[in-house]
NUGUKOL-971607 format. One record per atom (N, C-alpha, C, O): chain; residue number from 0; residue in one letter; x, y, z. Coordinates in steps of 0.1 Angstrom, whole numbers, plus 2048, in hexadecimal, padded with zeros to 3 digits. Layout:
BEGIN
mol|seq|type|px|py|pz
A|NUM|a|X|Y|Z $
...
This chain:
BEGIN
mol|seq|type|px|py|pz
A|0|x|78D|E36|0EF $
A|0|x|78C|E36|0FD $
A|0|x|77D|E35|100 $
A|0|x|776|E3E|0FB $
A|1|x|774|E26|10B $
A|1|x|769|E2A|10A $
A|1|x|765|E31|115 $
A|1|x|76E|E39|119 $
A|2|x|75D|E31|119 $
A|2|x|754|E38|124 $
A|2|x|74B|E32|125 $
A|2|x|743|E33|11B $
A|3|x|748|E2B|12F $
A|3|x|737|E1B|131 $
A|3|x|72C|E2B|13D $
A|3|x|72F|E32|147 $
A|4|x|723|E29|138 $
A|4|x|71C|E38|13E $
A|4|x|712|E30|148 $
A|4|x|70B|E26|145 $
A|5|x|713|E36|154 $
A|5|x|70B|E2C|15A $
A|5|x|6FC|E2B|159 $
A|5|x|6F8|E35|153 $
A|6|x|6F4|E23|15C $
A|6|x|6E4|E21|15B $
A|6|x|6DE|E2D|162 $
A|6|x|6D2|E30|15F $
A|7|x|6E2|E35|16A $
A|7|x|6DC|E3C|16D $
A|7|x|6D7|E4A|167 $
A|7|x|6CF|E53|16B $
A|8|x|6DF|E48|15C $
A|8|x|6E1|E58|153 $
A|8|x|6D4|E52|14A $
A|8|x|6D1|E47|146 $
A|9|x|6CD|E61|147 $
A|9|x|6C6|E5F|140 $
A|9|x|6C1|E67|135 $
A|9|x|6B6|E69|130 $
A|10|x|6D0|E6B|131 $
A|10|x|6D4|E72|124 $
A|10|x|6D1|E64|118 $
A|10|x|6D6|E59|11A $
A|11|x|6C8|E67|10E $
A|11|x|6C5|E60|100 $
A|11|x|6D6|E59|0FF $
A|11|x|6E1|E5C|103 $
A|12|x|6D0|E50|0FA $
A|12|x|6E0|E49|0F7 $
A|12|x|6E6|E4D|0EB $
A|12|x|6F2|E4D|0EA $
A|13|x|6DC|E52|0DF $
A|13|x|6E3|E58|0D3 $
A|13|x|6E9|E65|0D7 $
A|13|x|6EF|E6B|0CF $
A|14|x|6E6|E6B|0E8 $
A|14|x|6EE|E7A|0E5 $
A|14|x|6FB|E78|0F4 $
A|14|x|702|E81|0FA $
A|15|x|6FC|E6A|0F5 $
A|15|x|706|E65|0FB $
A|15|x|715|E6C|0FC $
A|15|x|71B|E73|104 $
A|16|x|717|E65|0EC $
A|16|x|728|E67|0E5 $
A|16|x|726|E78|0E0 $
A|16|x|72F|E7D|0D9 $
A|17|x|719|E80|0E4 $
A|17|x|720|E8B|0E0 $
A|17|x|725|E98|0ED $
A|17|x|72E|EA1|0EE $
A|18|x|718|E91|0F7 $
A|18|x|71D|E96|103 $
A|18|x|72E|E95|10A $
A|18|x|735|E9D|111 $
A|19|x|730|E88|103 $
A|19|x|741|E82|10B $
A|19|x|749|E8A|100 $
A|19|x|755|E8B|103 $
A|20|x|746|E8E|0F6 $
A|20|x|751|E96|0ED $
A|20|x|74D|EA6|0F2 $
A|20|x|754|EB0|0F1 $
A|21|x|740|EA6|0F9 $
A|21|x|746|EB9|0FF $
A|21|x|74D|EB8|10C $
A|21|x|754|EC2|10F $
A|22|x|74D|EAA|114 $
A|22|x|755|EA9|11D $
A|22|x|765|EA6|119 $
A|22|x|76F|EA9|11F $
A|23|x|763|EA0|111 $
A|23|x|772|E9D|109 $
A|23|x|77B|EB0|106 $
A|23|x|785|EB6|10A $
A|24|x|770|EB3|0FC $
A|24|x|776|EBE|0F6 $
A|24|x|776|EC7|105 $
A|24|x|780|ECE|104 $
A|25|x|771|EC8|111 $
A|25|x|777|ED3|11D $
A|25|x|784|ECE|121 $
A|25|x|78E|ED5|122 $
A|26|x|782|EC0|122 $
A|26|x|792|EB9|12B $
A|26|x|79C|EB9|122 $
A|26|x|7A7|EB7|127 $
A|27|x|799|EBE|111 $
A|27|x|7AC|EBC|110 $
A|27|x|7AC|ECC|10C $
A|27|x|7B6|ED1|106 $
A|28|x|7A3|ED3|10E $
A|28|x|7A6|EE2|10C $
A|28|x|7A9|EE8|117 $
A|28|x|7B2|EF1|117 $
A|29|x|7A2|EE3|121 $
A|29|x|7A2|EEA|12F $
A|29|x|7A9|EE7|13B $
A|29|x|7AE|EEF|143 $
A|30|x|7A9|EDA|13B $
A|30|x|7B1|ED5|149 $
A|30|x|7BB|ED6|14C $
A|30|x|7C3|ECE|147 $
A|31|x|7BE|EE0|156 $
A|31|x|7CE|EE2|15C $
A|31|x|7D1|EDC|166 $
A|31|x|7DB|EDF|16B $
A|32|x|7C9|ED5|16A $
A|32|x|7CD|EC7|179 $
A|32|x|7C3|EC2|181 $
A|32|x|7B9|EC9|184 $
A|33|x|7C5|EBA|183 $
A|33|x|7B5|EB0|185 $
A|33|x|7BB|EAA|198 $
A|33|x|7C7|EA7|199 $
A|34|x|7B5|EAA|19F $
A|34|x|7B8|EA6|1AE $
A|34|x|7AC|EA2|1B3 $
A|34|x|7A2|EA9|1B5 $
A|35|x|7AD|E93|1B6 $
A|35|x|7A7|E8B|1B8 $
A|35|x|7A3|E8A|1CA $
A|35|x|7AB|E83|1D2 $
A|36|x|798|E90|1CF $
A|36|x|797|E97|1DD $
A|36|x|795|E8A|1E4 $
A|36|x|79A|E88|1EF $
A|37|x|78E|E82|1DF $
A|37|x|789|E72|1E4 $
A|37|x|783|E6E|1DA $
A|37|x|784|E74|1CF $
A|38|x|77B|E5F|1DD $
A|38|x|775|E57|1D6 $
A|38|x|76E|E5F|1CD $
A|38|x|76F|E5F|1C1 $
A|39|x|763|E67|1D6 $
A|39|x|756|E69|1CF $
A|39|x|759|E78|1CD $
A|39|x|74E|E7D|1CB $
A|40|x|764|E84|1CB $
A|40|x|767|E91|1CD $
A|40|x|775|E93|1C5 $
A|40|x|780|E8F|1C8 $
A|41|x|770|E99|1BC $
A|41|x|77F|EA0|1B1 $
A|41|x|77D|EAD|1AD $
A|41|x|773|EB3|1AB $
A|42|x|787|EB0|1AC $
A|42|x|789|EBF|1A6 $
A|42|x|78F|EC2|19B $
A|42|x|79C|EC1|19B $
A|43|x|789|EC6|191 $
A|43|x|791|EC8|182 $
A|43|x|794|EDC|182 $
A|43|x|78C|EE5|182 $
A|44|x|7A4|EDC|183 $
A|44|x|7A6|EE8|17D $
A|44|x|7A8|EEF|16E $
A|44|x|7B1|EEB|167 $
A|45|x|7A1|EF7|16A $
A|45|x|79D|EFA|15B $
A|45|x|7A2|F06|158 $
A|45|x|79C|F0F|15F $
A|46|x|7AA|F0A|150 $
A|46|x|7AB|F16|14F $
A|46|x|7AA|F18|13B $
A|46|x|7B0|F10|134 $
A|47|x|7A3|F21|137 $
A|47|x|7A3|F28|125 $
A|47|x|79D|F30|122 $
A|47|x|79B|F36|12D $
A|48|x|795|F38|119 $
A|48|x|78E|F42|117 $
A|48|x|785|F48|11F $
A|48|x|781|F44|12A $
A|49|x|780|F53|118 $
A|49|x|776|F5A|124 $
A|49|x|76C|F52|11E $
A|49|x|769|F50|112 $
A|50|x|766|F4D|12A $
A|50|x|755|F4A|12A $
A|50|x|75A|F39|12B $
A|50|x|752|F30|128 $
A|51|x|765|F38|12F $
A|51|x|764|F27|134 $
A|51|x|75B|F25|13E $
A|51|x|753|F1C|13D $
A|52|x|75C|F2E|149 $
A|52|x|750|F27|157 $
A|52|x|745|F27|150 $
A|52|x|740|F1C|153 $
A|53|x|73E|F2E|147 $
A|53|x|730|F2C|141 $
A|53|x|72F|F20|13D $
A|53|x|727|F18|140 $
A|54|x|739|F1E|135 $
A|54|x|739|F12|12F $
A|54|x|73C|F04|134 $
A|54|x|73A|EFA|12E $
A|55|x|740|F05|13D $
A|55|x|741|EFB|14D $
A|55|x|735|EFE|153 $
A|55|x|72E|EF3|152 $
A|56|x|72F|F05|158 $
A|56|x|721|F03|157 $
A|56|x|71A|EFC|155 $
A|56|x|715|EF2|15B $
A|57|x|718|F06|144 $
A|57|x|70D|EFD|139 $
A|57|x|70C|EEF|13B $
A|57|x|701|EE9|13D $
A|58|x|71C|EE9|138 $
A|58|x|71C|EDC|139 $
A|58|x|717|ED4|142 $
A|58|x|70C|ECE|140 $
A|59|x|71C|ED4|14D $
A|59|x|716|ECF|15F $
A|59|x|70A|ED0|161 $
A|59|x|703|EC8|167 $
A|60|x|706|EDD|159 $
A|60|x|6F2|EDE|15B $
A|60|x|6EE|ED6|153 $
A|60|x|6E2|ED5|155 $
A|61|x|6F3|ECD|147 $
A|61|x|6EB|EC8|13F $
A|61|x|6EE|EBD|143 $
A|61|x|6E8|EB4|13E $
A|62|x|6F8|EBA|14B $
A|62|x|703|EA9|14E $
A|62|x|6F5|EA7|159 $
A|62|x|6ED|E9E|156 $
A|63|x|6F3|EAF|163 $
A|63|x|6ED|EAB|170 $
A|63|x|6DD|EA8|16E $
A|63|x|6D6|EA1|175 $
A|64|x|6D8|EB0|162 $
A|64|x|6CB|EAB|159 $
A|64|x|6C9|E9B|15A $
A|64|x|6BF|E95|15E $
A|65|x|6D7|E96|156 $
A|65|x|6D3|E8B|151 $
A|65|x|6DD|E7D|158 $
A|65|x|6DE|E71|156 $
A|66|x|6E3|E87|15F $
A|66|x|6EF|E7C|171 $
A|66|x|6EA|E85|178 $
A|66|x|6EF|E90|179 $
A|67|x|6E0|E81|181 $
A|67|x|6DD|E8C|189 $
A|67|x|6E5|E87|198 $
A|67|x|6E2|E8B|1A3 $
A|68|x|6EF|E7D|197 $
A|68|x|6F7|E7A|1A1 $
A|68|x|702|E80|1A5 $
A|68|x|708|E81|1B0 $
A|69|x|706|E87|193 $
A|69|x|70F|E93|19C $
A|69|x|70E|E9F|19D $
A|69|x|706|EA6|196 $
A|70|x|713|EA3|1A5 $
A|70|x|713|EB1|1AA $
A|70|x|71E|EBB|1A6 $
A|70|x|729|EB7|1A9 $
A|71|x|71E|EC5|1A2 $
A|71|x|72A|ECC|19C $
A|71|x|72A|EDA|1A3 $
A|71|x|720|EE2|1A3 $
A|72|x|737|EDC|1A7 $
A|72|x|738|EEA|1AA $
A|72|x|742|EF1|19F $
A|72|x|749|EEA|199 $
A|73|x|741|F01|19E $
A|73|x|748|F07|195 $
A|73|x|74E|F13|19B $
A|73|x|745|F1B|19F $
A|74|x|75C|F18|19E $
A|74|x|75F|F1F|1A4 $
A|74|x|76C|F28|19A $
A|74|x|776|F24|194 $
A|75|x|765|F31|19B $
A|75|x|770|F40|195 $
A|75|x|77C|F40|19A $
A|75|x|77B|F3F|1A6 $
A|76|x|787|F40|198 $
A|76|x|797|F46|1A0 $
A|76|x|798|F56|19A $
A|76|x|794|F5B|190 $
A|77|x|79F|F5A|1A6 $
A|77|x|7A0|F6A|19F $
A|77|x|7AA|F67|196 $
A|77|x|7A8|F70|18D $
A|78|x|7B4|F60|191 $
A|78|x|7BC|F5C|185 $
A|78|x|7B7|F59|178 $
A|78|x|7BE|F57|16E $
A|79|x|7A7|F58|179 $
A|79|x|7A1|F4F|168 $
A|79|x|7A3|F42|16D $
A|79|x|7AE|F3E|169 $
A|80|x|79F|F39|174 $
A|80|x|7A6|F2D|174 $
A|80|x|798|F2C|17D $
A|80|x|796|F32|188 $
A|81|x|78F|F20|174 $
A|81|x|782|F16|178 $
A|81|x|784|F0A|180 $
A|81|x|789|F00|17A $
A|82|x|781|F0A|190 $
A|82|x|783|EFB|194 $
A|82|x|775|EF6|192 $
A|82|x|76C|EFE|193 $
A|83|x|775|EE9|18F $
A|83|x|76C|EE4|18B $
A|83|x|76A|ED9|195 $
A|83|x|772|ED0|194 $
A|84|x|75F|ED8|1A3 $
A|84|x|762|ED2|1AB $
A|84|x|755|EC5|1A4 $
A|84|x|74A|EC9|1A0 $
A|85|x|758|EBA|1A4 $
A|85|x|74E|EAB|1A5 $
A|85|x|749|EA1|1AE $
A|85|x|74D|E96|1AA $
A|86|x|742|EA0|1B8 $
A|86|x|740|E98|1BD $
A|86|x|72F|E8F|1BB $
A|86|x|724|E93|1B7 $
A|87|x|733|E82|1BF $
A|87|x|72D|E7A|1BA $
A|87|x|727|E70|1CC $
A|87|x|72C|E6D|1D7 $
A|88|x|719|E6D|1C5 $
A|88|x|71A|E60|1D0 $
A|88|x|722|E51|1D5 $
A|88|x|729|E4D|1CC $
A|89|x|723|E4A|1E1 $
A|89|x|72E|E45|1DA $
A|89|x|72C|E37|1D3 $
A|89|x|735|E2E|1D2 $
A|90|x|71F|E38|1D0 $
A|90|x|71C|E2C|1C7 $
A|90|x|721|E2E|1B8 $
A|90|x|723|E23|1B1 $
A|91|x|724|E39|1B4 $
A|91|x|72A|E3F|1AC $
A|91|x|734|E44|1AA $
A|91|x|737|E4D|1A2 $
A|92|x|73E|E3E|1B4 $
A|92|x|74C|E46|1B3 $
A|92|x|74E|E3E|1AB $
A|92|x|759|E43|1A8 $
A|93|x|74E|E33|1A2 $
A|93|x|755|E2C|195 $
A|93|x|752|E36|18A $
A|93|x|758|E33|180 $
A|94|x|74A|E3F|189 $
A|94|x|747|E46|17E $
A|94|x|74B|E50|180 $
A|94|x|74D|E56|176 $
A|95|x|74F|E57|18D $
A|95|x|75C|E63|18D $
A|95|x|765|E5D|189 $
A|95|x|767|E61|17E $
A|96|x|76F|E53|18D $
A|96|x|778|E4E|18C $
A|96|x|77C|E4D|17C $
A|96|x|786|E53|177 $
A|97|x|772|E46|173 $
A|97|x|773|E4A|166 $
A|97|x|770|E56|15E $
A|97|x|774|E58|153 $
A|98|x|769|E5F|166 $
A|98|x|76E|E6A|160 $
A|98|x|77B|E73|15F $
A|98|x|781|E78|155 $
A|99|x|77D|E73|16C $
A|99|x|788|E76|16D $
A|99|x|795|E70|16A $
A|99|x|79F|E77|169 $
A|100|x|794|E62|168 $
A|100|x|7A0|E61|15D $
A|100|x|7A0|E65|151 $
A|100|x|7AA|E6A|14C $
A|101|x|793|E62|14A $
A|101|x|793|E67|13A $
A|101|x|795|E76|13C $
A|101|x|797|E7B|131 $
A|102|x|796|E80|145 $
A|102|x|796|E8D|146 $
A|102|x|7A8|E8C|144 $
A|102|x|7AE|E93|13C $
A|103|x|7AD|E85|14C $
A|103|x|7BE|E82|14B $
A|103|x|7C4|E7F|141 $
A|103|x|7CF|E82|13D $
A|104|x|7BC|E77|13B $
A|104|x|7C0|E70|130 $
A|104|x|7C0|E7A|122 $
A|104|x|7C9|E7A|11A $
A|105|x|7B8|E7F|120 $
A|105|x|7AF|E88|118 $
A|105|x|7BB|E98|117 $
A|105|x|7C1|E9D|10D $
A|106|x|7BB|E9A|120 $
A|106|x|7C0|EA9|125 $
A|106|x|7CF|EA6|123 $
A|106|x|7D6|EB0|124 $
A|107|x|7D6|E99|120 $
A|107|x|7E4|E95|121 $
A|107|x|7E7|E93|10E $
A|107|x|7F1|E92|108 $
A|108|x|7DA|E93|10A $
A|108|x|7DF|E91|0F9 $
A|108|x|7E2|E99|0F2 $
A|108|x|7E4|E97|0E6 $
């Protein structure tokens, strides 16, 4: 499955395919339902170990380093359960759009 990363990211391209495998490895570990709020606005629900929000975090701080187009929110449930809010400009809603399918696609294997 690819992933075409847009020109705007300005993550090294050798550390590309390893970034998309920590996003790979959250989405088929973590994702318990993905809802699609609009174009440019999704929400991934995450639920697994203690210290997933950290680790949802980590990730998004290091994604926005280098897509500083998206914007990520991270929100606690008193149940353990991380929504993971994404929104995007909407010159860039084709790059939510692919994430969030490979997040469906990924989380369904």
């Amino acid at each position: 499955m690819s992933f075409v990363v847009p020109d705007a990211c300005t993550l090294p391209t050798a550390e590309q395919p390893l970034r998309l495998a920590e996003f790979d490895a959250l989405f088929a570990t973590a994702v318990r339902g993905i809802d699609l709020v609009d174009a440019t606005h999704a929400r991934l629900r995450l639920s697994g170990p203690a210290g997933l929000a950290a680790t949802v975090r980590d990730l998004t701080a290091r994604e926005t380093d280098c897509c500083s187009f998206f914007t990520f929110t991270i929100t606690e449930e008193p149940d353990g359960v991380v929504v993971l809010g994404i929104e995007v400009p909407a010159a860039y809603a084709d790059v939510l759009d692919a994430l969030i399918r490979r997040a469906g696609t990924v989380s369904a294997s």
